[in-house]
C-alpha positions as CSV (number, residue, x, y, z in Angstrom):
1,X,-19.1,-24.5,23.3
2,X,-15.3,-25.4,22.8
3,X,-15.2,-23.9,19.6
4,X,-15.8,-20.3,20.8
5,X,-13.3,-20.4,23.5
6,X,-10.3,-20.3,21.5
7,X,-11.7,-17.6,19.3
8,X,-12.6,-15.8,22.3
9,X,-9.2,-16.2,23.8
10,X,-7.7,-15.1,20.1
11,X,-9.8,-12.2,20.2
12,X,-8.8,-10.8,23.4
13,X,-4.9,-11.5,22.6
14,X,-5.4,-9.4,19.4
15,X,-7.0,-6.4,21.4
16,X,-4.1,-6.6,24.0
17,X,-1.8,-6.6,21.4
18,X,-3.4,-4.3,19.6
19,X,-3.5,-1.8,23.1
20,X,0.3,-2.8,23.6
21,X,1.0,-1.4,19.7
22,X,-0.8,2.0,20.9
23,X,1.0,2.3,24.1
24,X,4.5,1.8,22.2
25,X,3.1,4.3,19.6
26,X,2.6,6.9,22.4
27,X,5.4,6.0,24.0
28,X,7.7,6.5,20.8
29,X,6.2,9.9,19.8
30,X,7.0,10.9,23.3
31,X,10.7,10.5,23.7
32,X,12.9,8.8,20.7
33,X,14.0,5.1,22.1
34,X,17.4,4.1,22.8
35,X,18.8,1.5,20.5
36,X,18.4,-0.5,23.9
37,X,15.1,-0.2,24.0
38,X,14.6,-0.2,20.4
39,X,16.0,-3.6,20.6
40,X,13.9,-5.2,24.0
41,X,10.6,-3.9,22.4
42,X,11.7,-6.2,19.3
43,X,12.5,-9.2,20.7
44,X,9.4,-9.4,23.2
45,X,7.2,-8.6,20.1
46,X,9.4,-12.0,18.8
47,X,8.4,-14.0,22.2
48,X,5.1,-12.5,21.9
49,X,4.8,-14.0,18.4
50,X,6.0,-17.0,19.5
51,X,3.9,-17.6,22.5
52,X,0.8,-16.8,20.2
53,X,2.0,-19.2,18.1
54,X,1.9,-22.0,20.3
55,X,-1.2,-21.6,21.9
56,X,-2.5,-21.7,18.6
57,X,-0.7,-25.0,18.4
58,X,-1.8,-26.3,21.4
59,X,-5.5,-25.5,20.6
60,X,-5.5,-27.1,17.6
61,X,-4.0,-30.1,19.1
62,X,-6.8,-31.2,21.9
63,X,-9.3,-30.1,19.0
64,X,-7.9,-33.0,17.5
65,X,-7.7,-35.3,20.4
């Protein structure tokens, strides 16, 4: 039952980022982005990555254990 828990959680990170990548594209045919917000959108797509990343981490660690 462990097993599907992280695939479940995986799943529903890649629909949210999936919804946040439609929202952005909407967002951007609106109204051209400032190299500000150019700029924030690319680093929290960065933290994003990263935080995905260590969940993943962490899951596969107390899989281990």
């Amino acid at each position: 039952m462990s097993n599907s828990q992280p695939n479940e959680q995986d799943d529903i990170q890649k629909y949210l980022e999936e919804k946040a990548k439609q929202e952005q594209e909407k967002q951007q045919e609106a109204e051209p982005l400032s190299a500000y917000d150019a700029c924030v959108l690319k680093e929290s797509a960065k933290v994003r990555e990263l935080i995905a990343e260590a969940q993943q981490k962490t899951n596969e660690r107390s899989e281990n254990e």
